[in-house]
TORNUKE-540644 format. One line per 8 residues: their letters; for each residue x, y negated, z of C-alpha. Coordinates in pm, 1 decimal. Layout:
A> X/Y/Z ~ ...
% end
This chain:
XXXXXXXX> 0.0/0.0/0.0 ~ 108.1/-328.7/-81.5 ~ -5.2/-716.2/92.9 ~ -34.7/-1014.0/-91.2 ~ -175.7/-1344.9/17.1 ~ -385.0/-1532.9/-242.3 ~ -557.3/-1829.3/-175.8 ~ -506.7/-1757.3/215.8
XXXXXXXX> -740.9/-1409.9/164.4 ~ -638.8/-1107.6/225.5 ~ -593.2/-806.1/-69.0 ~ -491.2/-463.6/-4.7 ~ -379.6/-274.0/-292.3 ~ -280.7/70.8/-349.4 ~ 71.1/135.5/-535.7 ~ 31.0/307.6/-855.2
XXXXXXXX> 69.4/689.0/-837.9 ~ 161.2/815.4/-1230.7 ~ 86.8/1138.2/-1322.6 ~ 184.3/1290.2/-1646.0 ~ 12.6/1623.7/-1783.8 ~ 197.0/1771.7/-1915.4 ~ 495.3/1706.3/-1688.0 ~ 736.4/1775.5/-1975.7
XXXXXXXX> 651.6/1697.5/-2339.4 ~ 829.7/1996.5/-2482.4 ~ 777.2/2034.4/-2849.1 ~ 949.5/2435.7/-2814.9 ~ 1162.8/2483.4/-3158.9 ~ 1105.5/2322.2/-3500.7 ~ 1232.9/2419.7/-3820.2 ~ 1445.8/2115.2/-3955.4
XXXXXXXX> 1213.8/1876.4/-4180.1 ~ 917.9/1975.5/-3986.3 ~ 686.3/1714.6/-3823.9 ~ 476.6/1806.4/-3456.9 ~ 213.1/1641.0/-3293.3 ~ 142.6/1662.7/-2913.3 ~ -47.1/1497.9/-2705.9 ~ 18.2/1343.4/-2333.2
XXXXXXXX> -185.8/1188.7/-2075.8 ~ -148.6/958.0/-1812.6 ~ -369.6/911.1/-1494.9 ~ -298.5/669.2/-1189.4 ~ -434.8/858.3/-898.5 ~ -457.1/546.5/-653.3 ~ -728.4/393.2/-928.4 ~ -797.2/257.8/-1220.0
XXXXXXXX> -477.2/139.5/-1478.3 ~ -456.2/-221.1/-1501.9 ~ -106.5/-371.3/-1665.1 ~ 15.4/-98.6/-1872.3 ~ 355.7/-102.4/-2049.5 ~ 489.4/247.6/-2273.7 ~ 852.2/261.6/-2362.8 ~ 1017.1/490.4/-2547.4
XXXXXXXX> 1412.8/564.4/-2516.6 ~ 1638.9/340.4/-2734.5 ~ 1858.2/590.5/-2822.2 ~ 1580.5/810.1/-3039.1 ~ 1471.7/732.5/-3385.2 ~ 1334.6/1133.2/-3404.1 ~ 987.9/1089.5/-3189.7 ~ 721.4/809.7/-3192.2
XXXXXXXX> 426.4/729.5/-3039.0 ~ 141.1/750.0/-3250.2 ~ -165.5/613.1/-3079.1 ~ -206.8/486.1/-2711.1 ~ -509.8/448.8/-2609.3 ~ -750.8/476.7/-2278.4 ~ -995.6/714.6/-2225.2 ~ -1292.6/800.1/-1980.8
XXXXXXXX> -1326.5/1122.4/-1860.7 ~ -1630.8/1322.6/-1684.2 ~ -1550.5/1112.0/-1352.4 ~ -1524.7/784.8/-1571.6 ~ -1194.4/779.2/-1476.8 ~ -972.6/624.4/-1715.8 ~ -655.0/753.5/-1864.6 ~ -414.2/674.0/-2108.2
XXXXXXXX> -374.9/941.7/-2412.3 ~ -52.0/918.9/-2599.9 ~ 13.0/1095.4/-2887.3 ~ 352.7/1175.5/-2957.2 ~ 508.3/1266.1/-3277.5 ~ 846.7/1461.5/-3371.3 ~ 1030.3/1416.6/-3702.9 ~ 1288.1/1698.8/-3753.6
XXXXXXXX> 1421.1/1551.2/-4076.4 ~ 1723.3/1417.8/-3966.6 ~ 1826.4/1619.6/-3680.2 ~ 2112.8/1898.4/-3711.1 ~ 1969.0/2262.7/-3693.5 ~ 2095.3/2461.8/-3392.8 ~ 2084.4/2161.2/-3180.7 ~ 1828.1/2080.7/-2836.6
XXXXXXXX> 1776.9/1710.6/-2853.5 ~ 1632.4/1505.4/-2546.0 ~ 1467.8/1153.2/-2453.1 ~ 1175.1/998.0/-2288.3 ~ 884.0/834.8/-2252.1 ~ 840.1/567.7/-1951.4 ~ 498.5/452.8/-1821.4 ~ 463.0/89.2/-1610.3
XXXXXXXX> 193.6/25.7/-1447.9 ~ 174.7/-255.1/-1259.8 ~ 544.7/-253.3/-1080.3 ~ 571.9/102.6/-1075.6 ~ 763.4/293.6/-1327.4 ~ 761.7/656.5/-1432.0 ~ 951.5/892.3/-1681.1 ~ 830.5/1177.9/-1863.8
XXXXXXXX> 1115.8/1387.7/-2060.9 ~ 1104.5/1445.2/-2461.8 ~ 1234.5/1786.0/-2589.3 ~ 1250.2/1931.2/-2884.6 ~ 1508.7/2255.9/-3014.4 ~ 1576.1/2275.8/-3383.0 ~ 1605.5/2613.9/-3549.4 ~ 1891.1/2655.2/-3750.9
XXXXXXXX> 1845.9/2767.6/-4123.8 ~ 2017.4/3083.4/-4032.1 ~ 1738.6/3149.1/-3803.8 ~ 1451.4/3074.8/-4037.9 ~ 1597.2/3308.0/-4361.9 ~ 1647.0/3587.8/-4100.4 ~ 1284.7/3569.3/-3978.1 ~ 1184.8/3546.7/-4311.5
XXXXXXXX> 1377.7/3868.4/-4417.5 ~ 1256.1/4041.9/-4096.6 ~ 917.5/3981.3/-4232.8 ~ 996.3/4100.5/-4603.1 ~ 1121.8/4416.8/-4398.7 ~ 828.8/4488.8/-4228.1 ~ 604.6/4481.8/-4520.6 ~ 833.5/4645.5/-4718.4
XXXXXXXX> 815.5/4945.7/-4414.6 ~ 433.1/4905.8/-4370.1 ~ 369.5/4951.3/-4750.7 ~ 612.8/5204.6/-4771.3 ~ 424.2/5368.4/-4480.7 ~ 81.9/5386.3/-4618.4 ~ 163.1/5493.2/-5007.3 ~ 371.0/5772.1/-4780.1
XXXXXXXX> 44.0/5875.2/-4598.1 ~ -173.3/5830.9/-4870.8 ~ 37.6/6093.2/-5075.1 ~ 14.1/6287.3/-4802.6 ~ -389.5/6259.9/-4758.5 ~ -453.8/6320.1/-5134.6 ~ -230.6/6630.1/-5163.6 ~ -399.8/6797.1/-4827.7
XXXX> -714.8/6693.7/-4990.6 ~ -611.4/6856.1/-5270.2 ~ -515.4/7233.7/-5162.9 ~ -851.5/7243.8/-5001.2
% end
């Protein structure tokens, strides 16, 4: 709780309390020149937000925020919805790359961290040839059975 004297009345007012769900805005692994979408939201638990600021970190031109706007929800609550975006284009595959998101409101600050783990090309042609491999088994498989069906079928 915080005092302030305005106009010689008295005003009590709660400190901000900022919550972040999710409390890590992990984007899992992206294949380079992919673009993801997730979305975060931000509640004050000690009331409504008033004097809102979001800032991204300076050192990361590979996410963005897309839209921030409040919403209401079932207890007319309001919170803030951020949508974040991540642009693989121009990171290196292999690589985990990290930043964040901070949240003001009023005089109270909070950080949420931005992750994001980009699969190498090596990575992507190997689960693309472990797929080929399995169909290649699977069809193998049921031409293998089938053979097998039609020549019991046939001795009957």
């Amino acid at each position: 709780m915080s005092f302030n004297s305005i106009d010689a009345r008295l005003e009590w007012r709660l400190v901000p309390e900022v919550v972040f769900t999710p409390n890590l805005l992990d984007f899992g692994q992206l294949d380079v020149k992919v673009k993801a979408q997730r979305e975060l939201y931000v509640s004050n638990l000690s009331g409504p937000i008033h004097g809102c600021a979001v800032i991204c970190s300076s050192e990361t031109s590979w996410f963005r925020l897309v839209h921030v706007h409040p919403i209401e929800d079932e207890l007319n609550a309001t919170r803030l919805k951020i949508v974040v975006e991540v642009d693989a284009s121009s990171l290196s595959a292999g690589q985990t790359y990290f930043g964040w998101i901070e949240v003001q409101i009023e005089h109270v600050q909070a950080r949420i961290q931005v992750m994001v783990t980009i699969c190498g090309e090596q990575l992507v042609a190997a689960a693309r040839s472990h797929w080929l491999q399995t169909f290649a088994l699977t069809l193998t498989a049921i031409i293998l059975v089938s053979g097998a069906l039609s020549l019991l079928s046939s001795t009957r």
